[in-house]
C-alpha positions as CSV (number, residue, x, y, z in Angstrom):
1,X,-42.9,-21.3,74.1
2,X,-39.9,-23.4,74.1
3,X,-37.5,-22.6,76.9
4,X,-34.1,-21.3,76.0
5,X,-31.7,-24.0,77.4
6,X,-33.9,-26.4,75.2
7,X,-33.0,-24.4,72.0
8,X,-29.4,-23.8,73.2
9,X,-29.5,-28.1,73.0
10,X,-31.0,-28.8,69.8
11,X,-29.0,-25.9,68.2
12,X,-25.6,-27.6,69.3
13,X,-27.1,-31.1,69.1
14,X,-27.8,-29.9,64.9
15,X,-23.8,-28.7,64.7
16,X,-22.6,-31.9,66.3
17,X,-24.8,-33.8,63.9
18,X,-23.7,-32.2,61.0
19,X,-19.7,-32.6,62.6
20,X,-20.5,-36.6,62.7
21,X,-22.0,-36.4,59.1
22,X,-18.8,-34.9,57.9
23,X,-16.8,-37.4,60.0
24,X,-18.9,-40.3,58.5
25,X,-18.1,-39.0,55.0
26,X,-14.6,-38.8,55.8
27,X,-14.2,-41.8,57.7
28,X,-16.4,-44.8,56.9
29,X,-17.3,-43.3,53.4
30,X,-13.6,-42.8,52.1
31,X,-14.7,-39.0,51.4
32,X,-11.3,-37.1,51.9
33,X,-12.0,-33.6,53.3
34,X,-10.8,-30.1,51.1
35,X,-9.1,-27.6,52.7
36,X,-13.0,-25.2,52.7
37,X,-14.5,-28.5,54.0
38,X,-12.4,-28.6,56.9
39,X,-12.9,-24.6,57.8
40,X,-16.3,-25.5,57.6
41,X,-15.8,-27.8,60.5
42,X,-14.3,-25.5,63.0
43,X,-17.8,-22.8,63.3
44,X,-19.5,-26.2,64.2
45,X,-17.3,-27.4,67.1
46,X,-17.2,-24.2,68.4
47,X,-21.5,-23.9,68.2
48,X,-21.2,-27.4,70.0
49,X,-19.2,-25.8,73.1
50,X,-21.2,-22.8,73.0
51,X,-24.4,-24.7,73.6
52,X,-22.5,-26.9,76.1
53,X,-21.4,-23.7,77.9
54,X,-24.8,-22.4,77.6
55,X,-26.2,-24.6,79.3
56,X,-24.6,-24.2,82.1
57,X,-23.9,-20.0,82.3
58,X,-24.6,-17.0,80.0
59,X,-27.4,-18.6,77.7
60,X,-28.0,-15.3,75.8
61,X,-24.5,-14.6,75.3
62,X,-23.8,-18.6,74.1
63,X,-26.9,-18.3,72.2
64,X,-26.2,-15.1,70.5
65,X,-22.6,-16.0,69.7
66,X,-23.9,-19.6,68.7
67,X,-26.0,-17.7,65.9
68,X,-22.5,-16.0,64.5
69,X,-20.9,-19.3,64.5
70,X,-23.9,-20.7,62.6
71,X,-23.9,-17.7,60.3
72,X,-20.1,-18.7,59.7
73,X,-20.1,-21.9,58.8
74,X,-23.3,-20.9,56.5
75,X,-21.1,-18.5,54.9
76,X,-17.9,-20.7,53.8
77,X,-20.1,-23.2,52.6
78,X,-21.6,-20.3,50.3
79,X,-17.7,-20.1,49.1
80,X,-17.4,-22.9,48.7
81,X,-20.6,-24.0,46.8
82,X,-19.5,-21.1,44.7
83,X,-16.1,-22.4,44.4
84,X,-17.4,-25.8,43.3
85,X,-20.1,-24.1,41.0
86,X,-17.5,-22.2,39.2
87,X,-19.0,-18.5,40.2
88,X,-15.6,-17.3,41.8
89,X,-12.1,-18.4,42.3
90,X,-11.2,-20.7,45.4
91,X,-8.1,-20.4,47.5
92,X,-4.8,-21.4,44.6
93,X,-3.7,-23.9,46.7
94,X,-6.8,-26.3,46.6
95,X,-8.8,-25.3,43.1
96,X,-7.7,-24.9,39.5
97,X,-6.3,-22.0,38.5
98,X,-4.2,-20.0,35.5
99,X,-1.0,-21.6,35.1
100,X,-0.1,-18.3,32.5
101,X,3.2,-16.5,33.5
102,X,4.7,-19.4,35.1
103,X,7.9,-21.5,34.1
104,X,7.8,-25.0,33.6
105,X,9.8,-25.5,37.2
106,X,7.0,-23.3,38.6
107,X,4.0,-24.9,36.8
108,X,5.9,-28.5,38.2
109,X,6.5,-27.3,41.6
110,X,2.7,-26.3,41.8
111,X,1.5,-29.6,40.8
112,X,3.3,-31.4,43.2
113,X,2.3,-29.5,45.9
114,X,-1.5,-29.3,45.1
115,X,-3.6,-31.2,47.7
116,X,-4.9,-34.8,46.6
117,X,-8.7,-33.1,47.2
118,X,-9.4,-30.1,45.5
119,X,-12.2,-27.8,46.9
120,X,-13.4,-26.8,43.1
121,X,-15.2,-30.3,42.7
122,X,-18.0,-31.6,44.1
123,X,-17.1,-34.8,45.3
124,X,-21.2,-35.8,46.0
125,X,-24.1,-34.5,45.7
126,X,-27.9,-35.1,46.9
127,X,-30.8,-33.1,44.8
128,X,-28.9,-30.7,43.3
129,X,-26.8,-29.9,46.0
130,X,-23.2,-30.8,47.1
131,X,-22.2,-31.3,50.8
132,X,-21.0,-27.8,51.0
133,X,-24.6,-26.4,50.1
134,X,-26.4,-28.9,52.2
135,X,-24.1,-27.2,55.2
136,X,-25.5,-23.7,54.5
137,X,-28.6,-24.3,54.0
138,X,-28.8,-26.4,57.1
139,X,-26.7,-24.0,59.4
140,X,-28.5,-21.4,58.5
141,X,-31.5,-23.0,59.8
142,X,-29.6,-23.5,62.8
143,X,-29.1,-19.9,63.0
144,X,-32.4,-19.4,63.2
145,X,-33.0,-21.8,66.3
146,X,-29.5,-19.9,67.8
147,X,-31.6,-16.5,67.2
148,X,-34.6,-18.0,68.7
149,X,-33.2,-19.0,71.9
150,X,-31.2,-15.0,72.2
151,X,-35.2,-14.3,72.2
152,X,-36.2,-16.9,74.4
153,X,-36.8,-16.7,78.1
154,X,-34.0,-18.5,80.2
């Protein structure tokens, strides 16, 4: 069986990669983040100091709460996959929305202040599935390593 503080490792090791992906896109691929992209980010950092602190002190606590962050991040890029699919209506200040019952000041005002990146597009995409998708279905494996090292032995 693998020992706890091993999974504790790989499960934060899997958060910080998927942290430098997003960094990568951002950065050296000229991918500007959405405002869901970025709250995806924050589950992910916060896994990467739970495993750090894990490491070191409370292993089952750190994994245990490692699992919610992973369940987190799994869940806004469900959103947001949703958001980008069309299936539901994102936050009004980064998607498309109904501009009925607005003035023409209004309707102005709102497309001045809309963000450059808008979180109802899919800005790339890899088999089917945009970044946002590819981040739940990959946190939510880590989950399961999270959940496997709250059952481990320390």
């Amino acid at each position: 069986m693998i020992q706890q503080k091993t999974l504790l490792l790989l499960a934060a090791a899997g958060s910080a990669a998927l942290l430098l992906g997003a960094f990568a896109f951002q950065h050296l691929g000229g991918m500007a983040p959405c405002k869901l992209c970025i709250w995806q980010r924050w589950p992910h950092g916060i896994a990467i100091g739970l495993g750090a602190v894990g490491l070191v002190a409370l292993p089952t606590l750190m994994a245990g709460l490692g699992a919610l962050a992973a369940l987190a991040t799994a869940a806004i890029g469900g959103y947001h996959t949703g958001v980008e699919r069309g299936w539901w209506q994102g936050p009004s200040d980064c998607s498309g929305g109904p501009v009925s019952n607005l003035s023409t000041e209004d309707l102005f005002a709102q497309i001045m202040s809309a963000p450059l990146v808008r979180c109802d597009e899919v800005p790339w995409e890899m088999w089917g599935l945009s970044m946002a998708s590819w981040n739940m279905v990959v946190s939510l494996g880590l989950m399961l390593v999270w959940l496997m090292a709250l059952r481990a032995r320390p």
